[in-house]
C-alpha positions in Angstrom: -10.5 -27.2 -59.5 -6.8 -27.5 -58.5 -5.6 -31.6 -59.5 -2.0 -31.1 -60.5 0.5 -28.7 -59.0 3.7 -27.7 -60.6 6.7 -28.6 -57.5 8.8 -26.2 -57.0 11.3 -28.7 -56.4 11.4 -32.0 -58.5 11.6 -34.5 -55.9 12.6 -38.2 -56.6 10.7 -41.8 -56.9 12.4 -43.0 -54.2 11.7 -39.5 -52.3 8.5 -39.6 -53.3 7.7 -42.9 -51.9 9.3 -42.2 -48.5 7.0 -39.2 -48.7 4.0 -41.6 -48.9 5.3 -44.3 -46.3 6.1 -41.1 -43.9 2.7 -39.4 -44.4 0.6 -42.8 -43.9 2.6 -44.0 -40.8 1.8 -40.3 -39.6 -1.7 -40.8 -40.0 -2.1 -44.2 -38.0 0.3 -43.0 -35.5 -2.2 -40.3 -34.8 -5.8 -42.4 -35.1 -3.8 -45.5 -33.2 -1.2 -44.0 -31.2 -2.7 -40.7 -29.6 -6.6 -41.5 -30.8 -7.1 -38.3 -32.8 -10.3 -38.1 -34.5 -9.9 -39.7 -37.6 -11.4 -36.6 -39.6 -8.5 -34.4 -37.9 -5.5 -36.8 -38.5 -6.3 -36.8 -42.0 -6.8 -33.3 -41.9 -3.4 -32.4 -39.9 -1.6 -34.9 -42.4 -2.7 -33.6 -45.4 -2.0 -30.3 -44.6 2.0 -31.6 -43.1 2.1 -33.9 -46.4 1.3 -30.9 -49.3 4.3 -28.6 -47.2 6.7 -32.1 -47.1 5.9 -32.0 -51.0 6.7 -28.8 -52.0 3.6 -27.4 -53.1 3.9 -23.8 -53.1 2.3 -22.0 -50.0 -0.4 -20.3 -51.7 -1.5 -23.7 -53.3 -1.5 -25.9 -50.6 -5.2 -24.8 -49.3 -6.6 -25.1 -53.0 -5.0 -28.1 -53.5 -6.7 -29.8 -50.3 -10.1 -28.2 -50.6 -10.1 -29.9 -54.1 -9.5 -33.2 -53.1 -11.9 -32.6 -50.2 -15.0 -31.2 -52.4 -14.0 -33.6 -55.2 -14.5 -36.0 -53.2 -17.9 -34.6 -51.1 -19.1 -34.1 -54.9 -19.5 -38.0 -55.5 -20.1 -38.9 -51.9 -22.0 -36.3 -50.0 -25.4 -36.3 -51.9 -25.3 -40.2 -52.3 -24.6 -41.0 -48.4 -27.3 -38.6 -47.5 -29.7 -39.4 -49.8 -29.2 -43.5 -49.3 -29.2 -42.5 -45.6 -32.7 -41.1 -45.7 -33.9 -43.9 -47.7 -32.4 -46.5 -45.2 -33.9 -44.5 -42.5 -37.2 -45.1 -44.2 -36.8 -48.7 -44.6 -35.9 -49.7 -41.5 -38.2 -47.4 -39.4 -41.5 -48.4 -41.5 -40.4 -52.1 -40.9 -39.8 -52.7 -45.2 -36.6 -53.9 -44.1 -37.6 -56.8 -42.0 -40.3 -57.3 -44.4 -37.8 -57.8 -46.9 -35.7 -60.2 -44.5 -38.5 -62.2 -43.7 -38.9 -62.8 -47.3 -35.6 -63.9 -47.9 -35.2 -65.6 -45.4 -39.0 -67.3 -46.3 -37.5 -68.0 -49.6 -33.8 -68.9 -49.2 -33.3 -70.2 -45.8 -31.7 -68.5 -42.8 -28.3 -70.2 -44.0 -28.9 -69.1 -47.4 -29.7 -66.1 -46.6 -26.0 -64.2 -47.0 -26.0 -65.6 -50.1 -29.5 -64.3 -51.4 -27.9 -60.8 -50.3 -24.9 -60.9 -52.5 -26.8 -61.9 -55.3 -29.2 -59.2 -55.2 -25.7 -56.9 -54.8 -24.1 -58.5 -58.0 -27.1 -57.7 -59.7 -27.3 -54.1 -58.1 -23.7 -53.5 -59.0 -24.0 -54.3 -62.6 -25.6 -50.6 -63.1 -24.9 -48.8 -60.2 -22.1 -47.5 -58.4 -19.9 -49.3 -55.4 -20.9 -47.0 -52.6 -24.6 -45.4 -53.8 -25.4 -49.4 -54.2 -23.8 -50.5 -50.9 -25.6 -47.6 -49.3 -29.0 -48.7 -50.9 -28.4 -52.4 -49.7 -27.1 -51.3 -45.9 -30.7 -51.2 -44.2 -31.2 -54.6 -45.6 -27.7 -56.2 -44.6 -28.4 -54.8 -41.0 -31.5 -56.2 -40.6 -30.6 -60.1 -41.6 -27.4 -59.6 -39.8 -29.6 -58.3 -36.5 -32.3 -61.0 -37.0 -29.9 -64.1 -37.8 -27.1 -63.4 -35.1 -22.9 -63.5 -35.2 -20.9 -60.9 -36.8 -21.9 -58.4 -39.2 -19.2 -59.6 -41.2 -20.7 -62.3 -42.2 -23.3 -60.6 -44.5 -21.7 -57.1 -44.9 -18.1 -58.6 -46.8 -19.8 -60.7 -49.1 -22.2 -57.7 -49.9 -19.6 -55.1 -49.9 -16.9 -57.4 -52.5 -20.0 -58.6 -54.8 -20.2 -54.3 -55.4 -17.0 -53.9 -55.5 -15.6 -56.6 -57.7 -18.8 -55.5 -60.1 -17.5 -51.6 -60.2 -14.1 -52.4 -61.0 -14.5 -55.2 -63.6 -17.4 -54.6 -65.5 -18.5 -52.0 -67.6 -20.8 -49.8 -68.1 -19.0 -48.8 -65.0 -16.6 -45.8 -65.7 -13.4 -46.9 -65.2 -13.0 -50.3 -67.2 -15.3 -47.9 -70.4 -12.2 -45.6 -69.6 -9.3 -48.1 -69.9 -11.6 -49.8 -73.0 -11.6 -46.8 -74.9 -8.0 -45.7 -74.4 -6.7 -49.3 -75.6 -9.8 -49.5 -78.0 -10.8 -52.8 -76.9 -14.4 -53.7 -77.4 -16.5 -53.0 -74.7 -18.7 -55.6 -75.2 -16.2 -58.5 -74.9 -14.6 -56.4 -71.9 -18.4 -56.8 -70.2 -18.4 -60.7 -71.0 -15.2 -61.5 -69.7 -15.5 -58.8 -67.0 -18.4 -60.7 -65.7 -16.8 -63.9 -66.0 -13.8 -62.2 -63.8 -16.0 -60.7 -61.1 -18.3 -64.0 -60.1 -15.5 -66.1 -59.0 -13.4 -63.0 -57.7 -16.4 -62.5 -55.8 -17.1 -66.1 -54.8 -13.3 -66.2 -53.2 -13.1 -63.1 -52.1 -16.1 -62.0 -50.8 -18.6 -65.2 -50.0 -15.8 -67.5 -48.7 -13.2 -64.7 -47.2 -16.9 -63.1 -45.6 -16.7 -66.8 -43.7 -13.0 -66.5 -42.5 -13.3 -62.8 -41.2 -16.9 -63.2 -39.8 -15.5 -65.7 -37.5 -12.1 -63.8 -36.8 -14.2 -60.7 -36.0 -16.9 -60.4 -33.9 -18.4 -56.5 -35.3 -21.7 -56.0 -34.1 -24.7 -54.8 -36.4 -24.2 -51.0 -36.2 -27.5 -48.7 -34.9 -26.4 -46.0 -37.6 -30.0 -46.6 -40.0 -32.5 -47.8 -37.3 -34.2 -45.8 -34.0 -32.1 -42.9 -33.5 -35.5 -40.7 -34.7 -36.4 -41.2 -31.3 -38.2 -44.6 -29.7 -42.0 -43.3 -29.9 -41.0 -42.1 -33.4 -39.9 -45.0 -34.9 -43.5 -46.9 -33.4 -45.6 -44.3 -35.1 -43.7 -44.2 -38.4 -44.0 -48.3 -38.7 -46.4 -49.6 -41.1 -45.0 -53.1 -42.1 -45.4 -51.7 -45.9 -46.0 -55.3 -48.5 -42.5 -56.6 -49.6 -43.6 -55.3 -53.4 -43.4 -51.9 -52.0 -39.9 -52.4 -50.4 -38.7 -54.3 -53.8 -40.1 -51.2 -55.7 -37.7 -48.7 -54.2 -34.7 -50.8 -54.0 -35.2 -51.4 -58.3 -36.6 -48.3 -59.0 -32.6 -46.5 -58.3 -31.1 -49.7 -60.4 -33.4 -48.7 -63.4 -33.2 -45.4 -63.6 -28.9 -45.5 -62.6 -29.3 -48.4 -65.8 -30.5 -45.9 -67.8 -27.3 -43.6 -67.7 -24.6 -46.0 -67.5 -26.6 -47.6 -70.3 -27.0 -45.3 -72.6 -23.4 -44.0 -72.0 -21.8 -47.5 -73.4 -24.1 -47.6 -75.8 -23.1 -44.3 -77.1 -19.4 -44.7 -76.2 -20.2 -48.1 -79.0 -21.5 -45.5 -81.3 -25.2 -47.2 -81.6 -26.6 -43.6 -80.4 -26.3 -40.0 -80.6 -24.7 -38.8 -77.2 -25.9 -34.9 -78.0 -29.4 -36.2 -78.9 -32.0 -34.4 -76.7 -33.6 -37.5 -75.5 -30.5 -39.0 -74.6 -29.2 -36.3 -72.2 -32.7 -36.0 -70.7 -32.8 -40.0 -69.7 -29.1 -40.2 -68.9 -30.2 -36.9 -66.6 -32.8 -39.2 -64.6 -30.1 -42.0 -64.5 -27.4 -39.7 -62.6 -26.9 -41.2 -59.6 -28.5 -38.1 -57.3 -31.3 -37.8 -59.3 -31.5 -41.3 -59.2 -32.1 -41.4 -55.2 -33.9 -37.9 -54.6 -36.7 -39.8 -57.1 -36.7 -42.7 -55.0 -36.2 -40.9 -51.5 -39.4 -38.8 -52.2 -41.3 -41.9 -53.4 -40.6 -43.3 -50.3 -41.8 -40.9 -48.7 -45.1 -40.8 -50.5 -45.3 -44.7 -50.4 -44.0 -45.2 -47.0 -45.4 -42.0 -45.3 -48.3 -39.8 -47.0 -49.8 -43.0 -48.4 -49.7 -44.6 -45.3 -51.7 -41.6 -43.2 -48.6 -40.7 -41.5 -48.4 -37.3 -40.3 -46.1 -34.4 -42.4 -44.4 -33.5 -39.4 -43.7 -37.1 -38.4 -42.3 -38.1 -41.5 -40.1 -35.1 -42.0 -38.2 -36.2 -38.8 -37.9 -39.5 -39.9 -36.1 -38.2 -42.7 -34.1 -35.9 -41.0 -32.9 -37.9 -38.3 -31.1 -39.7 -41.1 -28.5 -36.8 -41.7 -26.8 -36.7 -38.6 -25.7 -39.9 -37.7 -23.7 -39.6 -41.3 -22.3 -36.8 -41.3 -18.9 -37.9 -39.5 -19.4 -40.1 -42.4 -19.1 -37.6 -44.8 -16.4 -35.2 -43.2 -14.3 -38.5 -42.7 -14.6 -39.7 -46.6 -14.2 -35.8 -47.6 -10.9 -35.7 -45.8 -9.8 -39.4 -46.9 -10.0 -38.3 -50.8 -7.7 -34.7 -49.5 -5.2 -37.1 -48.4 -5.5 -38.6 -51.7 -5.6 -36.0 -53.8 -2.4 -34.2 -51.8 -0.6 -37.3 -52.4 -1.6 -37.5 -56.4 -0.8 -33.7 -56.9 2.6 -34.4 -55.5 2.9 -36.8 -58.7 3.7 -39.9 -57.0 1.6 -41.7 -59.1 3.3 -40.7 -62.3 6.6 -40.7 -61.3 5.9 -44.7 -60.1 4.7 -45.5 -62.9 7.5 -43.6 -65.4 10.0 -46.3 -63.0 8.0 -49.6 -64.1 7.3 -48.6 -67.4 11.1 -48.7 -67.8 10.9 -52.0 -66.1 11.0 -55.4 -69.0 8.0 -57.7 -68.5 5.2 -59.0 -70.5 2.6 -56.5 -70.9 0.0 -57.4 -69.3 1.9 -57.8 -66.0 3.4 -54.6 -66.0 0.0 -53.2 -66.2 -1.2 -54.9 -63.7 1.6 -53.6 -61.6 1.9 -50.3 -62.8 -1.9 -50.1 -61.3 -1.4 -51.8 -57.8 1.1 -49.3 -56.8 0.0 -46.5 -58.2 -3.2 -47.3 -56.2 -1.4 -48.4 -53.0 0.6 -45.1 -53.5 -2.4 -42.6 -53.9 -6.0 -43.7 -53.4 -7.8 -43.7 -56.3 -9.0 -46.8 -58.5 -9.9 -44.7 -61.2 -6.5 -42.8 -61.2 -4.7 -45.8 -61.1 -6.6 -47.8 -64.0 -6.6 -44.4 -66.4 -3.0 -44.0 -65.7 -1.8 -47.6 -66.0 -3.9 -47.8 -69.4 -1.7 -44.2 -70.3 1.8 -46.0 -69.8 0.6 -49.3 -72.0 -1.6 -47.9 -74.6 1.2 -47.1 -77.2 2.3 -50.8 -76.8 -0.6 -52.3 -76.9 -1.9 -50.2 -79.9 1.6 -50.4 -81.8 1.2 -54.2 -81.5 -0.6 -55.5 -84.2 -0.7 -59.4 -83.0 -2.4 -58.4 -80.3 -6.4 -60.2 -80.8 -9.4 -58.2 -79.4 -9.3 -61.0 -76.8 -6.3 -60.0 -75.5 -6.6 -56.8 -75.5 -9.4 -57.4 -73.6 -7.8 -58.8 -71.2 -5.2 -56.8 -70.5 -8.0 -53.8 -69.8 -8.9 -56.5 -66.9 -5.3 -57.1 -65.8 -5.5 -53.0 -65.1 -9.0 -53.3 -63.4 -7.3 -55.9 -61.5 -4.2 -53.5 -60.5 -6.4 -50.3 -59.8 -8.4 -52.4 -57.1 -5.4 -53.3 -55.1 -4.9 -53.0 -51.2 -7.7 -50.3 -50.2 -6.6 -48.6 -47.3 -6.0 -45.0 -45.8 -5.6 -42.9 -48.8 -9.0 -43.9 -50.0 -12.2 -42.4 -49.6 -14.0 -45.7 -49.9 -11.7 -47.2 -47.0 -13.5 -44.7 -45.1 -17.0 -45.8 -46.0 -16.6 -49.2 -45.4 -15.0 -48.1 -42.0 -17.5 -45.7 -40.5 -20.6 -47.3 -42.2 -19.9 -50.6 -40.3 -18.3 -49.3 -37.2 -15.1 -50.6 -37.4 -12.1 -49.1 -36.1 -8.7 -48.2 -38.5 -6.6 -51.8 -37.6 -9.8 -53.8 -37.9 -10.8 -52.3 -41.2 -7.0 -52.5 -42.3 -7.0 -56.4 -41.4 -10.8 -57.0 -43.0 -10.9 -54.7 -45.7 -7.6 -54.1 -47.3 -6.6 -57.5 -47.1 -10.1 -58.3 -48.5 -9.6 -55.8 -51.7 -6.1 -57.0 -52.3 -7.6 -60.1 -52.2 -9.9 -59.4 -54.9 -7.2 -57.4 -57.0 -5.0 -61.3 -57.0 -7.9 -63.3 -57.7 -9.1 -61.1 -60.3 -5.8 -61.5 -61.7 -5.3 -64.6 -61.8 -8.9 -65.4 -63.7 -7.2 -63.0 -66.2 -4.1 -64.6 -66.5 -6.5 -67.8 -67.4 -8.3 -66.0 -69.7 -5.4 -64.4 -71.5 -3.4 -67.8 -72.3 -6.7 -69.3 -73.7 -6.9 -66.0 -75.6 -3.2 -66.5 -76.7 -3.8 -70.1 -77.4 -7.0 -69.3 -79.2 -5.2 -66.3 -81.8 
């Protein structure tokens, strides 16, 4: 797989950044300006962006079929996998069974609420998009049976996984930063979780408020009928609300199970070539994960229900189309992405603030922010960030595990900054709720560099009291 290409020509920071500004005002120009399929204007740009960047002619189609597969390889099998299992939910009726219970329990103006707590809990294991997938048919339904904007329910959701991916291991890219600064992982999880509930609470429960009232998005038809009217009746069954809780866990235990066991072994407590451990952490990837739980569902919601083989095979395959813009739109967001990363804008930006004298911890922070505004990926951003600081924070023996602790979350903080074109899950959020580019750009970048300055400045808190404390 092609992820760095040697220029031909050395181009310039500045250069470089007038590159990026050029190629993502080309892009809205196009999906704004002209209305080109989105999939097609990032296509078109990419392609215009790799020959602006000198990458040599016989590399530029490697170098965007990477970023496009590399991308479809993390995204592809968990849309359409959570997409069949949403299908299922919401055609048998488990997801109003589920709503009524919440709402039953909760309240109807609790009821938001109740969803991003289940999503904070969701999120401590499993990924942003394979858990916001999982929790869509659910979202939907509350949202369709309680009224106003989808907003409302789906931002709060959406920030509760995200602000849990970012901040708190065992997800990969704070375990990353961790071990490259050799802060504890442990203490990064405590604080991280003490970072993400009031990020969340600001950023997601009350910001959900502002936007849901600014933006009137209606609940999106994507998961629920397009099987066909008459098959959607036959495949109902109103399954009991044990059933529906059973395959919503059933992906959080098994996901637990390989994020788990990877910390734990990352912490040295077990043996990451042991048998055993490779076969459970096997069952925990996220793919295997859902195809488990898709085919239970189809057992539990179909066979064991006396629904007919045929009729439960088109349930499950009327699922696929509906997403599959979906999935050539997020494919060609990460090979705009990755055409800007090969280009080495990301290094090159951060090489200029390294060089820049601030405390630590807020060059970090920086050094992530823009090098995630400038080319997509959080987990580029945070890995390289923690690169540029790791010799100073490792050469500085005054630093307390506290602190250094911290500063992994400063990055996490960075990494998380401004979501927008150049990011595959900017794409997500976009098709999945039906939003076009300017609306998504007003609700959901704002909204994730909302959550990078919050997160922030819990940090900040925690790393005077940290200073104060060593």
């Amino acid at each position: 797989m092609i992820t760095e290409i040697t220029l031909n020509w050395q181009l310039g920071t500045s250069a470089l950044l007038g590159l990026a500004a050029a190629a993502i005002a080309l892009l809205l120009v196009l999906i704004i300006r002209f209305r080109i399929h989105a999939f097609i204007a990032l296509v078109v740009t990419s392609l215009l962006t790799a020959v602006a960047a000198g990458i040599p002619a016989g590399e530029i189609i490697g170098t965007l079929t990477s970023g496009f597969g590399g991308t479809l390889a993390s995204v592809a099998l968990l849309v359409g996998l959570g997409a069949m299992l949403g299908r299922m939910l919401e055609t048998s009726g488990g997801a109003q069974v589920l709503t009524q219970w919440l709402i039953s329990k909760f309240g109807e103006k609790r009821a938001p609420l109740a969803l991003s707590v289940a999503s904070l809990l969701f999120g401590f294991p499993i990924f942003f998009d394979a858990g916001l997938v999982v929790m869509l048919p659910i979202i939907f339904t509350v949202a369709r049976r309680l009224g106003g904007s989808l907003l409302f329910y789906a931002i709060p959701s959406a920030t509760a996984f995200s602000a849990m991916h970012i901040f708190v291991p065992p997800h990969p890219g704070p375990v990353a930063a961790s071990g490259l600064l050799e802060a504890n992982v442990g203490l990064v999880l405590v604080l991280g979780l003490i970072v993400a509930i009031p990020t969340w609470y600001v950023a997601g429960h009350l910001y959900g408020k502002f936007v849901g009232r600014r933006f009137n998005i209606p609940v999106p038809s994507i998961l629920s009928g397009a099987a066909g009217g008459q098959t959607s009746e036959e495949f109902k069954s109103a399954p009991k609300v044990n059933t529906v809780f059973t395959l919503l866990l059933l992906p959080l235990l098994l996901i637990f199970l390989n994020t788990g066991l990877n910390m734990l072994s990352s912490a040295g407590l077990v043996d990451a070539d042991a048998t055993w451990v490779q076969w459970l952490r096997l069952l925990g990837e996220t793919p295997v994960a859902l195809i488990i739980t898709v085919l239970l569902g189809m057992y539990l919601l179909g066979f064991r229900q006396k629904k007919d083989k045929t009729l439960i095979e088109t349930v499950v395959d009327s699922a696929l189309g509906p997403v599959c813009s979906i999935i050539l739109i997020t494919g060609a967001g990460g090979m705009f992405g990755g055409v800007l990363r090969a280009s080495g804008i990301g290094q090159a930006i951060a090489d200029s603030l390294e060089a820049v004298g601030m405390p630590l911890i807020v060059a970090g922070f920086l050094i992530a922010a823009v090098v995630r505004v400038a080319q997509g990926s959080a987990t580029v951003a945070l890995t390289t960030a923690a690169a540029i600081v790791q010799p100073a924070v490792l050469d500085d023996p005054s630093l307390s595990s506290l602190q250094v602790a911290t500063i992994v979350l400063a990055l996490a903080a960075g990494s998380v900054f401004a979501s927008h074109v150049n990011d595959s899950g900017f794409w997500l959020i976009s098709r999945f709720f039906q939003m076009d580019v300017p609306t998504t750009l007003k609700v959901w970048t704002v909204g994730q560099a909302l959550v990078s300055v919050v997160g922030f400045v819990c940090v900040l808190l925690l790393y005077a009291l940290a200073t104060m404390i060593a």
